[in-house]
C-alpha positions as CSV (number, residue, x, y, z in Angstrom):
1,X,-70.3,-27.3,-3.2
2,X,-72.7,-30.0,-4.6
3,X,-72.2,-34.0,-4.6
4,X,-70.9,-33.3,-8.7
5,X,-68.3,-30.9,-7.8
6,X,-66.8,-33.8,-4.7
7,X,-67.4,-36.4,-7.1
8,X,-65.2,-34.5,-9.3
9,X,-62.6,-33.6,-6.9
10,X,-62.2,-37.5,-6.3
11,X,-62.1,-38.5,-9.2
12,X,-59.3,-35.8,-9.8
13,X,-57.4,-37.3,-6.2
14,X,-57.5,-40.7,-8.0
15,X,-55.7,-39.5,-11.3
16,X,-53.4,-37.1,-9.5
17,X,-52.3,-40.2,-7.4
18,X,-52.0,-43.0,-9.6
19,X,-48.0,-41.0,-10.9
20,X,-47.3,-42.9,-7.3
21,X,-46.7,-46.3,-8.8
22,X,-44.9,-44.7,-11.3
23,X,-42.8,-42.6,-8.4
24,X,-42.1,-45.6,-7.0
25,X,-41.1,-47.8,-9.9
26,X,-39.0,-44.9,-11.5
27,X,-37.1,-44.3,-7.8
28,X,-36.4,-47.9,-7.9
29,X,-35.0,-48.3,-11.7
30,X,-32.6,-45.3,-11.4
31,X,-31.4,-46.4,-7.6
32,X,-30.7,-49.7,-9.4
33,X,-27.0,-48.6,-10.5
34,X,-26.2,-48.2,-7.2
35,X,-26.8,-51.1,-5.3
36,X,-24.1,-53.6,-4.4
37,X,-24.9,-56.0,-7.3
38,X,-24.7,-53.8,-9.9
39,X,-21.4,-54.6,-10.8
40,X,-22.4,-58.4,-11.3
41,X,-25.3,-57.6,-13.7
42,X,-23.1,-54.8,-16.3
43,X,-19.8,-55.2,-15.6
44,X,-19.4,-59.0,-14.4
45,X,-18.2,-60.1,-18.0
46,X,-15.4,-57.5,-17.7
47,X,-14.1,-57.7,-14.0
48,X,-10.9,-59.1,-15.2
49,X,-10.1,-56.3,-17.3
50,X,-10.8,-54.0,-14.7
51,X,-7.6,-51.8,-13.4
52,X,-5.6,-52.2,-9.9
53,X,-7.0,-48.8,-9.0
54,X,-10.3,-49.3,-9.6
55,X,-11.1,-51.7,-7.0
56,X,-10.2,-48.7,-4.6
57,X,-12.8,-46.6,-6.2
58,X,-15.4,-48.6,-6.7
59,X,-14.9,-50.2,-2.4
60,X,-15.0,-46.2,-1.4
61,X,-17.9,-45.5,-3.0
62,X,-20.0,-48.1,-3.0
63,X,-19.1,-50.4,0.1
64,X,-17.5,-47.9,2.3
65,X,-19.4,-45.2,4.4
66,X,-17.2,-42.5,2.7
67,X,-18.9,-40.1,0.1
68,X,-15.8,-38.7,-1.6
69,X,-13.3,-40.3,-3.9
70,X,-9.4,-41.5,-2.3
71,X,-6.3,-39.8,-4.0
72,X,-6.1,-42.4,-7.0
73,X,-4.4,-41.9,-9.8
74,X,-6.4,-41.1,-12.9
75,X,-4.4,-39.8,-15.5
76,X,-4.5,-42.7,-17.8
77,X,-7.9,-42.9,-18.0
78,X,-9.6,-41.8,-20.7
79,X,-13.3,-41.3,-22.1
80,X,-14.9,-43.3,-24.2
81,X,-18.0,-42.3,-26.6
82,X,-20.4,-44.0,-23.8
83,X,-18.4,-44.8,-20.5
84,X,-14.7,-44.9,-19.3
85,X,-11.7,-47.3,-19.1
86,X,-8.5,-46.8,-18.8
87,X,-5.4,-46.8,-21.5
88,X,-6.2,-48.5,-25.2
89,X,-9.1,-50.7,-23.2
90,X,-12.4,-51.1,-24.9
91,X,-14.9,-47.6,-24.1
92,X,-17.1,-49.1,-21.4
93,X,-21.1,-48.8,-22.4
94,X,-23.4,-47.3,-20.1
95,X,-26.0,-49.6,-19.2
96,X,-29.5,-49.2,-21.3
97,X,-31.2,-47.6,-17.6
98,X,-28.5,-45.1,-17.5
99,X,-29.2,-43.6,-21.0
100,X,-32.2,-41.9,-21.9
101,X,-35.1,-44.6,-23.5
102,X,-38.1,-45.8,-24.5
103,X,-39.1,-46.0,-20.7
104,X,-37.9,-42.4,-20.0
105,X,-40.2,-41.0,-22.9
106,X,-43.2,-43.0,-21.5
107,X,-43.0,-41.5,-18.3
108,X,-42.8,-38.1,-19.9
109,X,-45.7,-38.7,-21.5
110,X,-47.9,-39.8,-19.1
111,X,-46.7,-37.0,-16.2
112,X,-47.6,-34.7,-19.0
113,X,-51.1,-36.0,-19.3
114,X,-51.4,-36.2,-15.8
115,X,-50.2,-33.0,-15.0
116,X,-52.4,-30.7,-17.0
117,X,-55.6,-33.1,-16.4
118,X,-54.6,-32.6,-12.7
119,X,-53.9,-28.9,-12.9
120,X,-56.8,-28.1,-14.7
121,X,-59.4,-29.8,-12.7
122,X,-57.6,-28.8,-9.0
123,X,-57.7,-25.0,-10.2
124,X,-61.0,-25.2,-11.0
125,X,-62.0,-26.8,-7.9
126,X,-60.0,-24.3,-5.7
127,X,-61.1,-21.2,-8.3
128,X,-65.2,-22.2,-7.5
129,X,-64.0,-22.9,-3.9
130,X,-62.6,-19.3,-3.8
131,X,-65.5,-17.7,-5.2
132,X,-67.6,-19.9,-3.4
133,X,-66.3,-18.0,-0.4
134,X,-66.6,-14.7,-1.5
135,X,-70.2,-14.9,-1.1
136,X,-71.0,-17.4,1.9
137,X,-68.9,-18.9,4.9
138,X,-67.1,-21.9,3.9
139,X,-68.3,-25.0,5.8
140,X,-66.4,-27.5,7.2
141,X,-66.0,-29.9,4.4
142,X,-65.5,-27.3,1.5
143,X,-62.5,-25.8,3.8
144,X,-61.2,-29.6,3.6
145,X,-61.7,-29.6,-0.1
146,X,-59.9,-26.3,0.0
147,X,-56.6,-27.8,1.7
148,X,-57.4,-31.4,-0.4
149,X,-57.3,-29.3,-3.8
150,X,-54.1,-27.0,-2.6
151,X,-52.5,-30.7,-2.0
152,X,-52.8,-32.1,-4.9
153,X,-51.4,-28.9,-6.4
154,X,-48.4,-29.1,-4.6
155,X,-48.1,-32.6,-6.1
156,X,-48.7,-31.5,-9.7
157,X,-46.8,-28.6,-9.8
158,X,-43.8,-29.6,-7.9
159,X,-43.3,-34.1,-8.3
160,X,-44.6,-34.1,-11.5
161,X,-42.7,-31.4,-13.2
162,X,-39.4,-33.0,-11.2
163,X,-40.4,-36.6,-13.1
164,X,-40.5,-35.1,-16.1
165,X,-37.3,-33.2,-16.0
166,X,-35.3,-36.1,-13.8
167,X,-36.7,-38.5,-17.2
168,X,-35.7,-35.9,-19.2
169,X,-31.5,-35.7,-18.1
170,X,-31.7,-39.5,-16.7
171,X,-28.7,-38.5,-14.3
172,X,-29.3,-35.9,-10.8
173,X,-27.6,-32.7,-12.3
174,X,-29.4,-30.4,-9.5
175,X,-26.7,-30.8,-7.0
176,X,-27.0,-32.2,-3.2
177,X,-29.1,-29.4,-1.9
178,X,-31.7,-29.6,-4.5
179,X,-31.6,-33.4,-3.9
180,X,-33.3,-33.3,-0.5
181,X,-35.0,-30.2,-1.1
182,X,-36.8,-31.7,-4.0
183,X,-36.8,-35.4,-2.2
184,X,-39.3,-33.8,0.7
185,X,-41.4,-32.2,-1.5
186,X,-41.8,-34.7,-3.8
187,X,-43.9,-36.9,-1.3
188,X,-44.9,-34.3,1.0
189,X,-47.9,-33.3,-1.3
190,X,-49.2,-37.0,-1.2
191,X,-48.8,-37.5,2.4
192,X,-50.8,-34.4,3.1
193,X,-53.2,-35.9,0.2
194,X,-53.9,-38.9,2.2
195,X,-54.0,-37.5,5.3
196,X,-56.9,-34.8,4.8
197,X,-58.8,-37.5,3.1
198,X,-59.0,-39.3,6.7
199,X,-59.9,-35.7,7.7
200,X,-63.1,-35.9,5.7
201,X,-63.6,-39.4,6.8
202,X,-63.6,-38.4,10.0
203,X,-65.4,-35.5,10.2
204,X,-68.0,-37.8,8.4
205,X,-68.1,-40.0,11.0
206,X,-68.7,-37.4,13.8
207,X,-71.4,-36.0,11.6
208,X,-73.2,-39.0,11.8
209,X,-72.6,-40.7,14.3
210,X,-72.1,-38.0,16.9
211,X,-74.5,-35.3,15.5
212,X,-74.6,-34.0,19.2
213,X,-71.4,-33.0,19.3
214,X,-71.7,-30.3,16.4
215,X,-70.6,-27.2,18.4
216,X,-67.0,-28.5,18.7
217,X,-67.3,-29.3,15.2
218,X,-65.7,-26.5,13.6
219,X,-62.4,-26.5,16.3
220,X,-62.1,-30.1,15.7
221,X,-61.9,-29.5,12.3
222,X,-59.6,-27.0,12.5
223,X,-57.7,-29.3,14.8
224,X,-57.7,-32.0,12.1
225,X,-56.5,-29.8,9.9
226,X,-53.0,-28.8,12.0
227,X,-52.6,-32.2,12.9
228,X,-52.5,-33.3,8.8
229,X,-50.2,-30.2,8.0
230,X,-47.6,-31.3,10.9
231,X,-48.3,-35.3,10.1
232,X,-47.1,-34.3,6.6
233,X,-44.4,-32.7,7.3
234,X,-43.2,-35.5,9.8
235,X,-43.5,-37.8,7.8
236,X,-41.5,-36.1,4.9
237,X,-38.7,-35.0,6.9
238,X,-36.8,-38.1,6.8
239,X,-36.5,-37.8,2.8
240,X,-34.0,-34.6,3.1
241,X,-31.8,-36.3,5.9
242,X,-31.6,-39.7,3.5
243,X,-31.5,-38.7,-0.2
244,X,-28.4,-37.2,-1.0
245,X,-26.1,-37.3,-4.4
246,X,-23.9,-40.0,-5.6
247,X,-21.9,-40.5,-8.1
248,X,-21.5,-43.7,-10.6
249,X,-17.5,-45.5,-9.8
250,X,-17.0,-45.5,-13.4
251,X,-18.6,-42.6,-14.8
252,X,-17.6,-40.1,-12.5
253,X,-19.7,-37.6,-14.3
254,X,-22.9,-39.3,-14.1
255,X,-24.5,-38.0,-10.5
256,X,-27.8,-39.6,-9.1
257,X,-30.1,-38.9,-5.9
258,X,-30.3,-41.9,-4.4
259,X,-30.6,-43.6,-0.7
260,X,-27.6,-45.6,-1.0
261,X,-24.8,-45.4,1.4
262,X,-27.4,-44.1,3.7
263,X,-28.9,-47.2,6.0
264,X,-26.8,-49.0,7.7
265,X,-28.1,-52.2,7.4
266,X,-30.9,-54.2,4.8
267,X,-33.4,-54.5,7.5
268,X,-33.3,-50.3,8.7
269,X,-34.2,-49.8,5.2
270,X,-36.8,-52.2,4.7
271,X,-38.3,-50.9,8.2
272,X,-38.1,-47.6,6.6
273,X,-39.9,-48.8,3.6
274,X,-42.5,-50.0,5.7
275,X,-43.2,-46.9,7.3
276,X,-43.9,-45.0,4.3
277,X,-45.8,-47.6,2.8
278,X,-48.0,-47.5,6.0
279,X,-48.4,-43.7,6.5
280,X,-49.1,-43.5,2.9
281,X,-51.4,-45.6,2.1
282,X,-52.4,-47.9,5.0
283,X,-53.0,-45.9,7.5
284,X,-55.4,-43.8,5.3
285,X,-56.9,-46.3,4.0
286,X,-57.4,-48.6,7.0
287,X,-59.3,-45.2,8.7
288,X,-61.6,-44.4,5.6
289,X,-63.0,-47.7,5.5
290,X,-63.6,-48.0,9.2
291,X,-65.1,-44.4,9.2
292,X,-67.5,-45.3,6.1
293,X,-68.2,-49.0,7.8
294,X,-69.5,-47.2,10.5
295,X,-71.3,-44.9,8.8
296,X,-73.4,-47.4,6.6
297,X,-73.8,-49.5,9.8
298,X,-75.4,-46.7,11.5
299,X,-77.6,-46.1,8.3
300,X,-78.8,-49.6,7.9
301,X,-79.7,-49.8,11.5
302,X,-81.7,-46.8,11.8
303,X,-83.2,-48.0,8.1
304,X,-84.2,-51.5,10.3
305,X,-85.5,-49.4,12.8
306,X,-87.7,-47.4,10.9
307,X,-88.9,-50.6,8.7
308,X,-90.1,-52.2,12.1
309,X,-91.6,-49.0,13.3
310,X,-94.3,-48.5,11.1
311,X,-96.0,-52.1,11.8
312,X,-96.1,-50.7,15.4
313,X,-97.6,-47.6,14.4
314,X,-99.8,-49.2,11.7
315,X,-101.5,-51.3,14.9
316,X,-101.7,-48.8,17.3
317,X,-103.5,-46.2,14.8
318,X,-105.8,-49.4,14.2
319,X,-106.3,-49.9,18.1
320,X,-107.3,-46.3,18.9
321,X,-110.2,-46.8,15.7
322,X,-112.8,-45.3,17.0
323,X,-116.0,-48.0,15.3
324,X,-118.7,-46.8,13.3
């Protein structure tokens, strides 16, 4: 492939990745109605109105390290047009983040934008790759544009459509199974994204730095390549043990995929946290600039070297004049 056509894949990485923040920000908005101070941002002007029985429900579910309901009595509860309460009380209101929004259609909008330029642009990369191979063997850095564009597929055809439905219903209505299943996939695509991109660094590197060593070039690539399927997978793993569905204490019907309940303490989830964050994004990072430091060091040195060799050869062509 020419330098237009890995420009172009690039450029395609970059807008199939930037739906991350929005990932991230989304995950965090809709896990918002679980965490333990949710009750003292949407209910805390009605706490005194609450029933005897619902203390019971709501330290069960939310508190407790129990996933189902206790044996409570519910017959005098009722449903209200948004929510539920029990007897004549007021019809509770679902929170604005609980019902579909403004915020929901933006994010439906721009996965849909991002999904067809992403799907269009990836299968035309791995179509020309394809061909590409028909006629010639594929060299190392074409088979890691191969695996790079098959990534970032996974991503766009499997997160982005799950975005756009999850935006869609608000509420997990997949079930528990789905919940993890989806919940591995959904990063697993941008993990194996980042880590084939260090794959390319690296094979730069070695390129350039240890030209040399280019008969073990081809296994080591091949190596890299196992090592960023397995990383991947790894590293997504722990998403289908820690998702799982739970449901709201007061609208039993509304269902979410959350973390919650899971860790067992603030800090296990924040070290958690970190982890991702790192293996997503630091740790790629961190090696593609050191790979591409290196890289323009090693070219600026040799461009010294050559800038003070042709003084020296200048004078010694002069010294070997023969006079007229």
């Amino acid at each position: 492939m020419n330098s237009r056509n890995i420009i172009l894949v690039k450029i395609l990485w970059v807008l199939g990745n930037l739906q991350v923040v929005l990932t991230e920000e989304d995950q965090n908005f809709r896990r918002k109605f679980s965490e333990s101070n949710f009750l003292q941002e949407t209910l805390g002007d009605t706490l005194g109105h609450l029933p005897d029985d619902f203390d019971e429900i709501y330290g069960a579910t939310m508190f407790g390290n129990v996933t189902e309901l206790p044996d409570v009595d519910m017959t005098n509860w009722t449903v209200g047009h948004r929510g539920m309460d029990k007897g004549n009380q007021t019809p509770w209101e679902l929170p604005i983040y609980m019902q579909f929004n403004q915020g929901h259609m933006v994010a439906i909008v721009v996965y849909s934008i991002l999904m067809f330029i992403s799907a269009v642009g990836n299968i035309t990369v791995l179509v020309t790759i394809i061909r590409f191979r028909m006629k010639a063997r594929l060299n190392r850095v074409n088979l890691f544009l191969l695996h790079l564009a098959i990534a970032d597929l996974l991503v766009t055809f499997l997160l982005m459509p799950l975005e756009i439905g999850w935006a869609s219903t608000v509420s997990w209505r997949a079930g528990d199974a789905a919940c993890r299943v989806m919940s591995f996939f959904r990063i697993f695509g941008l993990y194996l994204s980042g880590f084939l991109l260090v794959c390319i660094s690296l094979d730069r590197y070695f390129a350039v730095l240890k030209p040399l060593a280019l008969p073990e070039a081809n296994k080591r690539g091949r190596c890299m390549l196992y090592a960023a399927w397995l990383g991947s997978t790894i590293c997504s793993l722990p998403q289908a043990v820690i998702f799982h569905v739970e449901r709201h204490p007061r609208a039993q019907w509304f269902e979410q995929c959350v973390t919650f309940n899971f860790f067992t303490s603030t800090g296990t989830e924040l070290a958690y946290s970190v982890f991702g964050f790192f293996f997503l994004y630091g740790f790629p990072l961190a090696m593609i600039i050191s790979c591409y430091s290196c890289i323009l060091y090693e070219i600026f040195k040799i461009n010294n070297l050559n800038r003070c060799a042709i003084p020296v050869y200048c004078s010694l062509i002069t010294s070997f004049r023969v006079p007229l």
